[in-house]
N, C-alpha and C positions, 0 to 999 in steps of 0.2 A: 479448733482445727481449721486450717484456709480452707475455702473453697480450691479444687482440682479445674483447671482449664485446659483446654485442648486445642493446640489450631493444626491449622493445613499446614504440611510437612511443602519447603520449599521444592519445587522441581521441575525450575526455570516456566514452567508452559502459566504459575501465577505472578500476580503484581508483583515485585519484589518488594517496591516502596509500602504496599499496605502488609505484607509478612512482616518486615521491617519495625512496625508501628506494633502490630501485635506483639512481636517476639519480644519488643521493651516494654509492653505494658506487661507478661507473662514474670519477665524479668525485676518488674519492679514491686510485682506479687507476693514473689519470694523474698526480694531483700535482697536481689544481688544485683540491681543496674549499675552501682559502682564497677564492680568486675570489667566493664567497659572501657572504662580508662586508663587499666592498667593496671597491677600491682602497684608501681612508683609511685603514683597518683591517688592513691587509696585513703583516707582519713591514716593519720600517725596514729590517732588513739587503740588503731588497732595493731595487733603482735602479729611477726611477719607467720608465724601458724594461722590465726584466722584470716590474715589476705590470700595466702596460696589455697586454705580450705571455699574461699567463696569465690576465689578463682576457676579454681577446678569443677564445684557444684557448677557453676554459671556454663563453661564449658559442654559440661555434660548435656544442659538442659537445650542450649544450640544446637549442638550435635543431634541432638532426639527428634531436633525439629525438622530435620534437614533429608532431603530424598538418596538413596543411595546412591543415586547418580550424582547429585552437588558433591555429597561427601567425601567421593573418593577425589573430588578435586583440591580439597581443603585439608583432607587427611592428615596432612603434616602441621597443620598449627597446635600448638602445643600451648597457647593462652587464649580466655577469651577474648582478649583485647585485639591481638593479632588475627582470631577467625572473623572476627566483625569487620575489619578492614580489609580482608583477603575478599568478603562475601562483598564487602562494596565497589573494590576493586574490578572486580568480575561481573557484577550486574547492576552496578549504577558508575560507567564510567563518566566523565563529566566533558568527556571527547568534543571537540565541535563535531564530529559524525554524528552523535547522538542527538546531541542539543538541533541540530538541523533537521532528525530523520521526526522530533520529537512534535516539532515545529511545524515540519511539512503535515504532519497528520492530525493536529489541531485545525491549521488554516482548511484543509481539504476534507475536513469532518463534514459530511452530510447527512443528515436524519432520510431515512427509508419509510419511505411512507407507507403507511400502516402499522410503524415499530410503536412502542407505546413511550411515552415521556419519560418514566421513569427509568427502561433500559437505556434512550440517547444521554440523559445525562449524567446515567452512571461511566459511560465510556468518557465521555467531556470532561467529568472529575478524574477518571484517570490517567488521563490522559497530564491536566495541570496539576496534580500531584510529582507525576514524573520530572515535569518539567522543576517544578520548584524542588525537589530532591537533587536536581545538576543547579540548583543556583540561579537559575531562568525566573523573572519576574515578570507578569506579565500583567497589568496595571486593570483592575476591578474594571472599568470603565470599557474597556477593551475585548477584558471576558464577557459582558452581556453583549456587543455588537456578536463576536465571534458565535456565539450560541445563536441570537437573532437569524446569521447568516447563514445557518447550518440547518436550519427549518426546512422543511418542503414548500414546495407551492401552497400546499392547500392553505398553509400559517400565514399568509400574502396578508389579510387583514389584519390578523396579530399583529405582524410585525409595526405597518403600519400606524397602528394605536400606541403602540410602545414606543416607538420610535418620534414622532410627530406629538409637538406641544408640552413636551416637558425641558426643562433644560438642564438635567443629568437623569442617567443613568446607571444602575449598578446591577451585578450579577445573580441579587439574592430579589430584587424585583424582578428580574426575568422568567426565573424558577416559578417562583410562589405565582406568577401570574400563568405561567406554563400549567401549574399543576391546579390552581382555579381550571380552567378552561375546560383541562383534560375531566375533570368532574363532574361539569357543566354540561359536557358531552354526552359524557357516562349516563346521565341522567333524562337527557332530552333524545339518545337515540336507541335507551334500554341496555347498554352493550358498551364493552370498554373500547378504547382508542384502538385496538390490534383487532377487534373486528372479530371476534372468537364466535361469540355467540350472540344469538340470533332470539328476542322474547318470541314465543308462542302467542299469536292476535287471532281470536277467534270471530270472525265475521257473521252474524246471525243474521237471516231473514224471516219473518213470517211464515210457517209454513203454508197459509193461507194465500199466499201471496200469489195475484194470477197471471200469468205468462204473457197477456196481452196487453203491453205496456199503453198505458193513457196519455193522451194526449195534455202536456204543461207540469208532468209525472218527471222526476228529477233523482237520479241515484243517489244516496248517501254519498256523502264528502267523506273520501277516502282516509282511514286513518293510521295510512303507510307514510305518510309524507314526511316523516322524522326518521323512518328505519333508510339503515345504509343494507344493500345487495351486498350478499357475501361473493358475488361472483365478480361486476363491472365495478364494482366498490361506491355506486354513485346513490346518492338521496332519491329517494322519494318512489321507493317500490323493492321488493324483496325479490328473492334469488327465486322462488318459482314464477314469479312474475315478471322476471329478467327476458327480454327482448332479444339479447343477444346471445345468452344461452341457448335460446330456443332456435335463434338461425345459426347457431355451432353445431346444434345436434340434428340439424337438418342436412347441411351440407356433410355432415360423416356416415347421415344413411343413404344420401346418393353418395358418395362414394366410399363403400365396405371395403376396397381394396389398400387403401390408407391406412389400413388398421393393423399393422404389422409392429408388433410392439419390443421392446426388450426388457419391462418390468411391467406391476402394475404395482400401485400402493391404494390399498383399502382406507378408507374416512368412513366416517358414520352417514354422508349426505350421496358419497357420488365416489365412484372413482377416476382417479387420476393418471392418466395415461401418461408416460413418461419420455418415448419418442416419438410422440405420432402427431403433436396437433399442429397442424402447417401455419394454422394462426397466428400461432404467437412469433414471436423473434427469434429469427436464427442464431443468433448470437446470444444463447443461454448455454451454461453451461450445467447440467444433472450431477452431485456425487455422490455414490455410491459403492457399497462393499461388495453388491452383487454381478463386477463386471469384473474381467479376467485383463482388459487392458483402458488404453485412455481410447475413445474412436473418436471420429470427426468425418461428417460425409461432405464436407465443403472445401474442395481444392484450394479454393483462394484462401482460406485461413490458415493456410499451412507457409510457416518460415522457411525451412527446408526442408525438401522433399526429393524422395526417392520412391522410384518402380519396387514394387516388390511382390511377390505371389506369396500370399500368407494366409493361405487358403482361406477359411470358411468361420464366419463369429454366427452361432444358432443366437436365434433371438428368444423373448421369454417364450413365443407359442410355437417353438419349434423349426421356426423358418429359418433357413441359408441366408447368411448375408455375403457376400466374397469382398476380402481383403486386397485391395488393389495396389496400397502405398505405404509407406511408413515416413516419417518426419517430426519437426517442430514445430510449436505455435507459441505466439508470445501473447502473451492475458497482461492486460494493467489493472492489477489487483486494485484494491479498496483505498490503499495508501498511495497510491497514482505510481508506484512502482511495476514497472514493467518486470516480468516473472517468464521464461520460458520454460515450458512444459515440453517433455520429450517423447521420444516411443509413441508418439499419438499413429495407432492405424488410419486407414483412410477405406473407410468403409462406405459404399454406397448402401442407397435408399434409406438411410436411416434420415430422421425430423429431427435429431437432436444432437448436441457435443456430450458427450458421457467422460467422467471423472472416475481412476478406477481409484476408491480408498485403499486398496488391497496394494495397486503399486504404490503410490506415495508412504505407505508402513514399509513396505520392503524395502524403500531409500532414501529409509534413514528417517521419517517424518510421522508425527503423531497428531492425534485428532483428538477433541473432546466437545462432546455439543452442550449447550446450556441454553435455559431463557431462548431457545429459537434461533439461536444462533450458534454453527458448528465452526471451531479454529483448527486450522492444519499448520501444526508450528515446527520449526528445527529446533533442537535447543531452546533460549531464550526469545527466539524470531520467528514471529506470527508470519507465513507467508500466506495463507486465505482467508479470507472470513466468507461466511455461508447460512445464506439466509433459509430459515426453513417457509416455504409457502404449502402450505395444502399438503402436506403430509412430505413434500420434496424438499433435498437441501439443494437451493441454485446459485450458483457462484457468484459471488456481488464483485464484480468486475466486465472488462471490455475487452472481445479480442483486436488486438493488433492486425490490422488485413496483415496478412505475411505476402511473401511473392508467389504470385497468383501460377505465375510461369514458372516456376522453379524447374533449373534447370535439369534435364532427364535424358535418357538416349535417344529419348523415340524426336527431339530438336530437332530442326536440322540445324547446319552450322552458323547461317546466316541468322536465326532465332539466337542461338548460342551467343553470337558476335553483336547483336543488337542488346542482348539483354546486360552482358558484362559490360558494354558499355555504357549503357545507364547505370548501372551497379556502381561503378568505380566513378561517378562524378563526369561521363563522357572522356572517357581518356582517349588516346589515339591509340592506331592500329599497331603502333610499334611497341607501344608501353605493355599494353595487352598481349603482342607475342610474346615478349620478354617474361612475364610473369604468367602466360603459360607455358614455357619453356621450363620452367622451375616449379613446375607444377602446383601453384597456388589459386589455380582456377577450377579445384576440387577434378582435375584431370581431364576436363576439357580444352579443346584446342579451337583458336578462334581464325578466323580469315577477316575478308575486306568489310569492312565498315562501310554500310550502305549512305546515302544521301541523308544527314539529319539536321534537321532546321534547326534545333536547340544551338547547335555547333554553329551554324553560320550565325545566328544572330547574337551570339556571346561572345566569338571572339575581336578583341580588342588589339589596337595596333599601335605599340609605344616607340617613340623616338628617343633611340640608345643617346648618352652621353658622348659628348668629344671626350676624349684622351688629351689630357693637359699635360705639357710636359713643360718642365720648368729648369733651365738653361741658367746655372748661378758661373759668374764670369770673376766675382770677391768673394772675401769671406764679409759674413756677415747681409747678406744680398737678401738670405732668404732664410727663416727659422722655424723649425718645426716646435710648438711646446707643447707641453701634458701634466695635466694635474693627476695624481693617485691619491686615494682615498676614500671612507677615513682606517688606519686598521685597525685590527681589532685589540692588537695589544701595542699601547703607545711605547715611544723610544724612551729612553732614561731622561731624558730632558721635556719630556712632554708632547710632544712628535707626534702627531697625526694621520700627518698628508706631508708629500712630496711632490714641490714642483721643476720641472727641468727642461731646460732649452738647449736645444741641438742644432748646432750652426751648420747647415746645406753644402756650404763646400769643403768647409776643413774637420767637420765630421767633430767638433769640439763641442764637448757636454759642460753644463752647469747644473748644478741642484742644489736645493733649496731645501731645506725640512720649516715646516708649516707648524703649529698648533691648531689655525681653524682656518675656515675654508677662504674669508676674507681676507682673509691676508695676499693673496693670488696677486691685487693690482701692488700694493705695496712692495713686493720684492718684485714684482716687473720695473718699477721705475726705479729700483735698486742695483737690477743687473741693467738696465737701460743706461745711468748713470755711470 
């Protein structure tokens, strides 16, 4: 009796190309990959009874594998041979949009530092998988620079070594020395490459030991100097012994009024505050299930923005925040695709940009986290990726400054008329009435355009053309010609291009039919003649 296997039912949010691989090996288990080619195509030695019966098993066993959602797209194929081309057709198109989007997020692949080796080069493999599923060849030689470049800093000597004093390269030297190293590591700082855990070093003194230290008396040589900080991530001293921890937790007990939070997430070492620490970079963004919209307390991150009274967001320990604004912001996600985010409130006093999971499911978008890393995809189309640090998932992307001034009532007009003016590329005061007269300036109305230096120093002053007029007193004084071509469907005799001269005063035409484009001087000295 065969062994029984089971894979992951497709449902666009996996690889298609590794389902793909699976579902023929599953297939060739049974004894139906023929099924693929077709009934027509099927060995003769079989009776058209056994091709339609391992037609239809093969069918079946497709179908099983397939998410409710794919199915109903495919529903109407009625061969295997036809759903397998339907399911390629749909998620391996071989588009130049693909091949380009496939392309760009290879070259823009960058390792996060602190990910571990073997989740970067799982995405790196999946990535040229894809690419060689549309027929993209991307030459050994090329694959390990691409991988080399995609390193962190910290890999600055790796690469270095690998790179300098050999004279070739290849992509499976890259790896095996990636995964050397990461071992290497493992080994010399207790703790894998992600930085998880931390060995237990027990530091023993004498208890004899007397308090009045002797003079030419020398402390033990520390035996931290291989552990990485789980906190500043740097060598040569541990996370209670972190320096900078220690001036974090200083400056947040002078100031306790900073402590106004909208989550907390529990860790076994410490908790992590989710809007409050002013230290870090404002430009992070938190996701999470636990918030009712997207917030942002940073006016200038906002695309477009509106006034709005949207009363009151309670934080987790109960505090009032007020809602002042509502608008968009645009994020250049992981794949250097710029993404704009909508409905974002504009909440003061909050430390951080918050991600509502709760709106992105309600339109339309799914989530599923793995390995430390959460995806928020449409259909087939990963629009996030999300790193999880410290118990938080934080958006691996940059926002887009948006316009800081976005226009609002509370303007006045002359702000209104300054700012649509740089908006539109410095257009003049006339063009700008016009297109708010038609109300294309979101229903603002603009006046005089103050003094701007950009304008005086970019405009340029060209000197128009004479008007040639040309006075034919014979025929033949003066001839206009034109080549046409080539078309697309030749004449009966082979006919390509057509050339023809039109005599200036008696308005008399000649034409020529051509077969190739050199022929041009030949029939000029023909009709010259």
């Amino acid at each position: 009796m065969a062994t029984k296997f089971e894979i992951e039912k497709f449902d666009r949010n996996i690889s298609f190309g590794i389902w793909q691989v699976k579902m023929r090996a599953i297939l060739t288990q049974q004894g139906l990959q023929k099924a693929l080619l077709g009934i027509e195509k099927m060995s003769s030695t079989l009776s058209q009874e056994e091709k339609q019966d391992m037609d239809e098993r093969a069918l079946a066993v497709i179908q099983l594998c397939l998410s409710n959602e794919v199915l109903r797209e495919v529903i109407h194929e009625k061969s295997a041979a036809a759903l397998w081309l339907k399911l390629e057709s749909l998620y391996m198109t071989k588009s130049l949009t693909s091949k380009l989007h496939l392309k760009q997020r290879l070259f823009m692949l960058k390792m996060v530092e602190g990910t571990s080796v073997k989740t970067h080069l799982d995405e790196f493999n999946s990535i040229l998988m894809d690419l060689e599923n549309l027929e993209v060849k991307i030459e050994d030689e090329d694959q390990a620079l691409l991988l080399l470049c995609s390193l962190p800093p910290s890999f600055k000597h790796f690469r270095e070594t690998l790179l300098y004093g050999r004279d070739s390269i290849s992509v499976e030297d890259v790896k095996s020395s990636l995964f050397s190293k990461e071992l290497m590591d493992r080994d010399l700082t207790g703790c894998s490459s992600e930085g998880v855990s931390e060995g237990l070093v027990a530091r023993g003194r004498s208890q004899e030991r007397s308090f009045e230290k002797k003079k030419g008396e020398r402390r033990s040589k520390s035996r931290n100097k291989f552990k990485i900080c789980n906190y500043c991530k740097m060598k040569g001293h541990i996370k209670s012994e972190c320096y900078g921890l220690k001036n974090k937790q200083k400056k947040e007990e002078k100031n306790p009024e900073k402590a106004a939070e909208v989550g907390v997430a529990k860790d076994e070492c410490e908790d992590y505050v989710l809007s409050v620490n002013a230290v870090r970079s404002n430009d992070e963004w938190i996701l999470d299930s636990g918030y009712s919209y997207h917030m942002c307390p940073y006016k200038d991150r906002f695309h477009t923005y509106e006034h709005d009274d949207g009363g009151v967001v309670l934080m987790g320990n109960n505090a009032p925040r007020k809602t002042i604004g509502i608008g968009s912001i645009r994020i250049k996600m992981y794949d250097g695709i710029v993404r704009t985010l909508t409905q974002v409130r504009h909440v003061l006093d909050l430390k951080k940009n918050l991600i509502s999971l709760g709106t992105l499911e309600a339109n339309g978008c799914k989530y599923s986290a793995e390995g430390g890393v959460l995806r928020v995809s449409r259909g087939a189309l990963i629009l996030m990726k999300v790193k999880r640090t410290n118990s938080l998932y934080t958006l691996i992307g940059t926002t887009v400054t948006g316009a800081a001034a976005a226009v609002s009532p509370s303007m006045s007009e002359s702000e209104v008329t300054k700012l649509w003016h740089m908006r539109l590329g410095h257009m003049s005061e006339k063009g700008m009435t016009m297109l708010s007269k038609r109300g294309l300036l979101c229903g603002q109305s603009t006046g005089k355009v103050e003094f701007c230096e950009h304008c005086i120093f970019g405009k340029q002053r060209k000197v128009s053309f004479q008007t040639t007029i040309h006075r034919t007193k014979a025929t033949l004084d003066y001839i206009h010609s034109d080549l046409w071509g080539p078309a697309r469907v030749p004449s009966k005799g082979g006919a390509r291009y057509f050339l023809t001269f039109i005599d200036d005063y008696s308005r008399k035409v000649w034409v020529f039919m051509l077969k190739h484009k050199d022929e041009v001087f030949m029939k000029f000295k023909q009709w010259k003649v």
